[in-house]
MISE-731856 format. One line per 10 residues: for each residue x, y, z of C-alpha. Coordinates in steps of 0.2 Angstrom, whole numbers, plus 5000, padded with zeros to 4 digits. Layout:
X,Y,Z; ...
! end
This chain:
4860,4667,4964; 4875,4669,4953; 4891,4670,4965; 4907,4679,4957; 4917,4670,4947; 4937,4667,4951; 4942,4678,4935; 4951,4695,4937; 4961,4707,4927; 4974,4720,4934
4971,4735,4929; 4979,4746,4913; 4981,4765,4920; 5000,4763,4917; 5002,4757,4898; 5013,4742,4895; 5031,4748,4889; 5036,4743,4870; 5056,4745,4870; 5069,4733,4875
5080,4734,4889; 5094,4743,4880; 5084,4758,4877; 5079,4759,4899; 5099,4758,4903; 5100,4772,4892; 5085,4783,4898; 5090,4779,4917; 5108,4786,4914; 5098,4801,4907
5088,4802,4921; 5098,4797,4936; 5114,4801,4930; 5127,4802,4946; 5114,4791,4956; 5119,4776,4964; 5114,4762,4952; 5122,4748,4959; 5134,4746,4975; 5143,4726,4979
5148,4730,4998; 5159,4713,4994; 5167,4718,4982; 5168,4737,4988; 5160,4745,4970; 5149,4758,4969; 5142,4762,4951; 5132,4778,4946; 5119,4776,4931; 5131,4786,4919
5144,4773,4922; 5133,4758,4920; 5127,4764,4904; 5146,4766,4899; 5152,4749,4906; 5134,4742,4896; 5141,4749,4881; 5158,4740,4882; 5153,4725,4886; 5142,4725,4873
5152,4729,4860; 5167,4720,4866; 5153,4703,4864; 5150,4710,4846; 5167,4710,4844; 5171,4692,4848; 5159,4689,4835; 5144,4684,4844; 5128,4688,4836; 5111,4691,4840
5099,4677,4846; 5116,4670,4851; 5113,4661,4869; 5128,4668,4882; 5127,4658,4899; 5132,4668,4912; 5139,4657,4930; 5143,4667,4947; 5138,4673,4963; 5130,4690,4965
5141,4703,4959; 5141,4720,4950; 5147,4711,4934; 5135,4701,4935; 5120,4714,4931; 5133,4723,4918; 5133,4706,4909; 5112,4706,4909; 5110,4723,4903; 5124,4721,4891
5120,4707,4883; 5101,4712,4879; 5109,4728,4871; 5118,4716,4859; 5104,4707,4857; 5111,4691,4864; 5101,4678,4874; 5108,4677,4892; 5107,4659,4901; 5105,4659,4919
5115,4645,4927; 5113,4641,4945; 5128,4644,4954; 5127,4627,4963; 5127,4619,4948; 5139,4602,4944; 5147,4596,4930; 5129,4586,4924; 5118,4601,4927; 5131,4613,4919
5133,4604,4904; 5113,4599,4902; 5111,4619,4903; 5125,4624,4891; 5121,4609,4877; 5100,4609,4880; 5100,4631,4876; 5116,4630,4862; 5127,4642,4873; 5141,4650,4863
5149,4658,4876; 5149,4659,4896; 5153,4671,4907; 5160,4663,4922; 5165,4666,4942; 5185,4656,4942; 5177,4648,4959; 5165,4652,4975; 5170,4642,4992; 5167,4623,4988
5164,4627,4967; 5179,4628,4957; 5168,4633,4941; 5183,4633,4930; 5188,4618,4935; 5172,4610,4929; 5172,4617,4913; 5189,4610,4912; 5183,4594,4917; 5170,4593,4901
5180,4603,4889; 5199,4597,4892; 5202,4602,4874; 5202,4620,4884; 5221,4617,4889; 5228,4621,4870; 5213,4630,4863; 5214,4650,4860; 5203,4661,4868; 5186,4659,4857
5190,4646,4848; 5186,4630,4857; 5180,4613,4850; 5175,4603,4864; 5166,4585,4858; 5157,4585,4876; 5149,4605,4875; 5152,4607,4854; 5144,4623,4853; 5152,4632,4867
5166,4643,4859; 5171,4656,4871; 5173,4659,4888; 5176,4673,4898; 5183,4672,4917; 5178,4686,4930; 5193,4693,4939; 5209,4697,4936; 5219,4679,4931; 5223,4674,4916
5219,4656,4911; 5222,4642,4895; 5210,4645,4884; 5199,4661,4891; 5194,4679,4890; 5195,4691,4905; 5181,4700,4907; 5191,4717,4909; 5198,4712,4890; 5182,4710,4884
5178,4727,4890; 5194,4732,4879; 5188,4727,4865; 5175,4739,4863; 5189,4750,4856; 5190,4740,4841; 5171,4738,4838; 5161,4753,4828; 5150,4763,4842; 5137,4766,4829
5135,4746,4830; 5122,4747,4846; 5113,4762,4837; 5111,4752,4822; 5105,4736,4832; 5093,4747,4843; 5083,4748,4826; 5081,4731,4823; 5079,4725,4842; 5061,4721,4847
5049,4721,4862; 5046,4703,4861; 5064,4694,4856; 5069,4682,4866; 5081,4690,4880; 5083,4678,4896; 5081,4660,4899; 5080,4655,4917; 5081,4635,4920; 5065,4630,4930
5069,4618,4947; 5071,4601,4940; 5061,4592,4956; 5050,4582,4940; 5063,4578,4926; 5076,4590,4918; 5075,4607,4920; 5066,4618,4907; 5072,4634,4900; 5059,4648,4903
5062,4660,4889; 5057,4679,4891; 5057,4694,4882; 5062,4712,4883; 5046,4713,4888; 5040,4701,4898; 5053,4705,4909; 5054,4725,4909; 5035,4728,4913; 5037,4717,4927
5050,4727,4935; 5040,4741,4932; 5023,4737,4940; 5033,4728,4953; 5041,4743,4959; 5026,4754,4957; 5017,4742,4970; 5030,4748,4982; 5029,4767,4979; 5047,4767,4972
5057,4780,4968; 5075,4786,4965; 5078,4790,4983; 5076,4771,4988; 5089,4760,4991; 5084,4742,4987; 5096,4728,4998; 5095,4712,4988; 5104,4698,4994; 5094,4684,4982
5102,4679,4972; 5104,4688,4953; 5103,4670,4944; 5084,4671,4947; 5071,4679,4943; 5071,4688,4961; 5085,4694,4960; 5089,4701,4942; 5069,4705,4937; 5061,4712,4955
5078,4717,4959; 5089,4723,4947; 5076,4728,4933; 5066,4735,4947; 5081,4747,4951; 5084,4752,4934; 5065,4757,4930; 5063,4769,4946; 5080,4775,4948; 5083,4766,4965
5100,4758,4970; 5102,4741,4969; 5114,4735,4985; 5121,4719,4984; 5128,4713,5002; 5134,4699,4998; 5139,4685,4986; 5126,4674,4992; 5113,4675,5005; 5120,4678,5023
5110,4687,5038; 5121,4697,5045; 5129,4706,5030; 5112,4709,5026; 5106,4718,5042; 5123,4727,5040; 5121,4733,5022; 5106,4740,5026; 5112,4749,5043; 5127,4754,5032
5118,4761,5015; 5102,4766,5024; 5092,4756,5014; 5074,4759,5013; 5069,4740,5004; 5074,4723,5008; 5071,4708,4998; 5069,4692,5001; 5060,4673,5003; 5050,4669,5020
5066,4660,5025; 5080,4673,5025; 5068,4685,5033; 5067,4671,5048; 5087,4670,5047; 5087,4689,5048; 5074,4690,5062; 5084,4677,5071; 5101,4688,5068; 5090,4702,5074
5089,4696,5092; 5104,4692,5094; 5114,4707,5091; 5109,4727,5087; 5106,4735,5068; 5101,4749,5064; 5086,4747,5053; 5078,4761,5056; 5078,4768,5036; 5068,4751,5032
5050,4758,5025; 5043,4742,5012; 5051,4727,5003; 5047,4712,4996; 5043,4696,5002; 5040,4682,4988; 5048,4664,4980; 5037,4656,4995; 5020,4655,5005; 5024,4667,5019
5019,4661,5038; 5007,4677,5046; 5017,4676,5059; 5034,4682,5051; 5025,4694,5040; 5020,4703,5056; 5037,4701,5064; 5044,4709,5049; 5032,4725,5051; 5036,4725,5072
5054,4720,5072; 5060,4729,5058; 5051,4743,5052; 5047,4738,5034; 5028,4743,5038; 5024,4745,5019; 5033,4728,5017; 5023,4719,5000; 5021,4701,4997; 5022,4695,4980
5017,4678,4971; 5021,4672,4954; 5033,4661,4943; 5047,4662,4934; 5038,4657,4918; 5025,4674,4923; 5042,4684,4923; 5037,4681,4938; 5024,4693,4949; 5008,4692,4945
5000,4699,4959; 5005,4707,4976; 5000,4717,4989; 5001,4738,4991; 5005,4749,5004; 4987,4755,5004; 4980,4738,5008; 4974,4733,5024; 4986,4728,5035; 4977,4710,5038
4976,4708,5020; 4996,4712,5017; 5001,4700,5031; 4988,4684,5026; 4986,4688,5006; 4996,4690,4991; 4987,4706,4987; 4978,4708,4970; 4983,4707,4952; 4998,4715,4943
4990,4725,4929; 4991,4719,4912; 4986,4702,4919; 4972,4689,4920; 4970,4678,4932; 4958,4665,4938; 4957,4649,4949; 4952,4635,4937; 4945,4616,4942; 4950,4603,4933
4943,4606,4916; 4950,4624,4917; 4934,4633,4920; 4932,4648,4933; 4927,4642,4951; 4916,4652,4962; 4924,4665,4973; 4929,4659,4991; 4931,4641,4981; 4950,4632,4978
4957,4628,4961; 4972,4628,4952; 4978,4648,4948; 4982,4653,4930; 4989,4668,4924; 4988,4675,4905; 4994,4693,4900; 5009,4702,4893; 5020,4691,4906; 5018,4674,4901
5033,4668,4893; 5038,4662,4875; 5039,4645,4879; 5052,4633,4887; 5067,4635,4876; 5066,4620,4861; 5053,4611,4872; 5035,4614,4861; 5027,4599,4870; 5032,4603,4888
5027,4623,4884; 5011,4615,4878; 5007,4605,4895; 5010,4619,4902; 5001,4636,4894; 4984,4631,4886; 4980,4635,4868; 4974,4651,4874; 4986,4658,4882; 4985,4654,4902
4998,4648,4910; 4995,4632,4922; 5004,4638,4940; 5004,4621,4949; 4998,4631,4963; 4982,4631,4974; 4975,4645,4977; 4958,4656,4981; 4951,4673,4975; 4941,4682,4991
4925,4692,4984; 4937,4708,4986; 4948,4700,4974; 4963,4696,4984; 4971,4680,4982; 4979,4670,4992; 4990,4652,4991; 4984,4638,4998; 4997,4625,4995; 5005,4615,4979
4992,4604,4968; 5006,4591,4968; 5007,4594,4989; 4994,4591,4994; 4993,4576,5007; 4976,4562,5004; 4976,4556,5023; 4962,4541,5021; 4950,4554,5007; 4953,4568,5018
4963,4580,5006; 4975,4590,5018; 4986,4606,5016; 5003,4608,5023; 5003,4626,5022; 4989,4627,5035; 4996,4615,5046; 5013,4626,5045; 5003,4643,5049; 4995,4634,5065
5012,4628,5072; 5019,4645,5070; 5009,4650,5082; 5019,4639,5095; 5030,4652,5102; 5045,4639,5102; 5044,4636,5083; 5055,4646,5073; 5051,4636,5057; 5041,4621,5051
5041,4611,5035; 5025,4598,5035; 5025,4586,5021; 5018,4570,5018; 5023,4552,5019; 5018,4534,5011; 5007,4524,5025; 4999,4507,5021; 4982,4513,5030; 4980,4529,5025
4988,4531,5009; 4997,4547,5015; 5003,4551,5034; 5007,4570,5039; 5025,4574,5044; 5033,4591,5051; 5050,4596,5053; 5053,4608,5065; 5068,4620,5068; 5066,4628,5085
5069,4646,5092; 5088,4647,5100; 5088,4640,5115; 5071,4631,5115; 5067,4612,5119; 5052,4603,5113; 5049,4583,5108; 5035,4575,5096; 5025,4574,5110; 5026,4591,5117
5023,4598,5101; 5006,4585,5097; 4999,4591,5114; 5001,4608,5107; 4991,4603,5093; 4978,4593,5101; 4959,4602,5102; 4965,4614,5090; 4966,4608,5076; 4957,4590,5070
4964,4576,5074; 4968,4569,5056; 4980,4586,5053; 4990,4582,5067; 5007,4574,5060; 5009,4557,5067; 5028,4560,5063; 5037,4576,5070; 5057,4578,5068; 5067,4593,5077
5080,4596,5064; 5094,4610,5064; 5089,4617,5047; 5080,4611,5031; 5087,4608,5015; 5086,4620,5005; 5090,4628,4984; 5101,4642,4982; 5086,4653,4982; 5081,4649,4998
5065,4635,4994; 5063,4621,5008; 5063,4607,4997; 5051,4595,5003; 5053,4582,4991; 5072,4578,5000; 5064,4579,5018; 5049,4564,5010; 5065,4556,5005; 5075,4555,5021
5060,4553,5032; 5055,4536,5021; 5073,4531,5024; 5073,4532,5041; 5057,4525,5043; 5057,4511,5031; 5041,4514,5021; 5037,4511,5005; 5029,4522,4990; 5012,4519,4989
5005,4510,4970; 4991,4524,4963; 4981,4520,4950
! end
């Protein structure tokens, strides 16, 4: 008998849209009008979709006006902001290429992004607790000092021209953004009609730089297209409409934030609330209480931070219906936490990359509970997907390979980088997640670990995130990172780090007496550390590869040679 083979494709009710992301800011401010479109508690702004297609407009044609043209790369730099998603929308109506830059950059990352993308200009935060961003581009362009605004030569970043501060100083060298804004004024309006006509589906729009765990980071580019769709069937998954209020406290620099946040907004009409400059659990819980929100966003890490804040002290979250949960495997355990504790019983889980724009599937309200709390749903439509073995062929259903994704979501390429775009996306069109993964006979998918995580304990080939799901069942554990370690035996040992529930004591041995006849012997990690937290990227990910790193320091092992 012939079993089902891995290989899906989402479904095509809804055609795919063919316009840029210009023409949506316009429709939107048609459409939704004196709506809320975007609300910054921090910054105490509240902006309907009428105004941010007026404040798109300027910005726009204040950028024209400086002389930048289109295909141009403008980086932008900062926290979460209102600004910040005014520059996004802006700059794809000028038809300018907007760089994403970490806001925890420094000086080296900053001026790899800026040099290996060609920035022109940068639109730039002055500073943000511990980062004086200003300073830095000081520090690599000190030709700044005497330069006029728009006209620097720096030797170290030659093709950076322009930069352009947020806030209200005045600084050597630089624009303010509220005099860009004034440039409008000088800049025919007929410039974006004329530009509308020429702008197309599939121009390059965004590059977001890739995690740089393996090498330098690559530039995912994406289109008008790749990215609106996506926020489109992203917020169709969820039922959205313009009487939701969306509370995003990821961060906009990512594809969470400005695609399945922002873009999301814009496509159904919701409010996007920003509590926040960066993440923080209790201006979360009080931007929803405060704005009644009815989503909330957010990686299986800041849902544990807010469940944690949660028990501590009241919110209302009463007006909580779904959300989205994604960036990361999400425990059961917290899923269904999520649903009790906070009222989010149509909560989705989403699963994708940034170089897939990023969703490619995700669960619906109208799955089954079990499914939305263990699986990352089904397919997004417009896309394929399949779980591949090594030679990139299908594998059975219920069998583990690598998942692919091809479809309208896949991006151009990384930016300048043909031969690390061709490791990466086959000749015909897949893109290679990285990621484990399974397709059930009823075609959801779920995550079973990273191909590159994967621990070989002595020929046994072991998963962390299965080990993770079982200790959350300990009801001490409030997180756990497993993770593996060199070992002159075995090749590989297991190790977990755990952060316990406030209040709560355990040791190594308590928590491998837990284990023991439970699970088999061989996934019971031989080292276990209590640790206060785990380290982490702005967005939120554990990053395992600095916990391997500390825990071969500490206990003085050695890499292990493979052929």
């Amino acid at each position: 008998m012939n079993l089902p083979i891995s290989h899906l494709s989402g479904p095509k009710d809804t055609p795919l849209l063919e316009k840029p992301i210009g023409e949506a800011v316009d429709d939107a401010a048609r459409l939704y009008g004196d709506q809320d479109a975007i609300v910054s508690l921090h910054q105490n702004v509240r902006i309907t979709y009428k105004e941010q297609k007026r404040l798109t407009d300027k910005l726009a044609l204040g950028l024209i006006e400086l002389g930048l043209k289109v295909g141009d790369r403008v980086g932008i730099w900062a926290p979460n902001c209102a600004e910040w998603t005014i520059v996004q929308y802006a700059t794809a109506k000028a038809g300018l290429i907007l760089v994403n830059i970490n806001p925890a950059y420094r000086l080296s990352e900053l001026e790899y992004a800026l040099n290996k993308v060609g920035c022109r200009a940068i639109i730039t935060a002055v500073q943000f607790k511990a980062s004086d961003y200003l300073g830095m581009l000081n520090t690599l362009a000190p030709e700044l000092k005497t330069a006029s605004p728009g006209a620097l030569q720096a030797a170290q970043i030659p093709t950076l021209e322009t930069i352009i501060t947020l806030g209200d100083g005045y600084y050597d060298g630089c624009y303010r953004y509220a005099d860009v804004l004034e440039l409008a004024d000088k800049c025919n309006a007929d410039v974006l009609s004329e530009l509308a006509t020429k702008l197309k589906p599939d121009d390059p729009i965004n590059i977001q730089f890739t995690s740089g765990t393996t090498g330098s980071p690559k530039g995912a580019t994406l289109s008008h297209k790749n990215i609106l769709n996506n926020g489109l069937f992203t917020g169709e998954r969820m039922a959205l409409t313009a009487a939701d209020r969306i509370c995003i406290p990821v961060p906009l620099y990512h594809c969470f934030g400005m695609v399945l946040g922002s873009l999301t907004c814009l496509m159904h009409g919701s409010a996007a609330i920003y509590p926040s400059e960066i993440f923080d659990p209790i201006a979360t819980l009080k931007a929803v209480e405060k704005e009644k929100c009815t989503s909330l966003y957010g990686v299986p890490t800041m849902f544990v931070s807010i469940l944690n804040a949660i028990g501590k002290e009241s919110f209302d979250v009463s007006t909580l219906r779904t959300g989205l949960m994604a960036g990361a495997p999400c425990p059961v355990a917290v899923m269904n936490r999520v649903i009790s504790d906070m009222n989010m019983i149509d909560v989705t889980i989403g699963y994708g990359m940034t170089e897939t724009s990023p969703l490619s599937w995700q669960t619906s309200p109208e799955d089954p509970v079990e499914r939305r709390v263990s699986t990352v749903g089904k397919v997004h439509p417009h896309v394929e997907v399949m779980v591949s073995d090594e030679n990139g062929n299908a594998v059975p259903r219920g069998v583990q390979g690598e998942l692919r994704t091809r479809g309208y979501s896949v991006m151009l390429g990384y930016w300048n980088d043909p031969e690390r775009t061709a490791e990466s996306v086959t000749s015909d069109g897949w893109m290679k997640t990285g990621d484990l993964g399974v397709i059930d006979d009823e075609g959801y998918g779920n995550i079973t670990g990273r191909v590159k995580d994967m621990v070989i304990r002595g020929g046994e080939n072991l998963f962390p995130k299965e080990i993770e799901e079982f200790l959350f069942r300990h009801p001490a554990i409030q997180d756990a990172q497993v993770f593996g370690v060199p070992d002159d035996k075995y090749g590989e040992e297991l190790c977990a780090w755990i952060v316990l529930k406030s209040g709560q004591t355990e040791s190594e041995e308590s928590i491998k007496a837990f284990c023991k006849d439970q699970i088999a012997h061989f996934k019971i990690p031989r080292y276990i550390r209590m640790v206060d937290s785990f380290p982490m990227t702005v967005t939120g990910k554990a990053q395992k590869f600095e916990m391997r790193k500390a825990m071969i320091k500490e206990l003085g092992l050695a890499e292990q040679e493979t052929a």
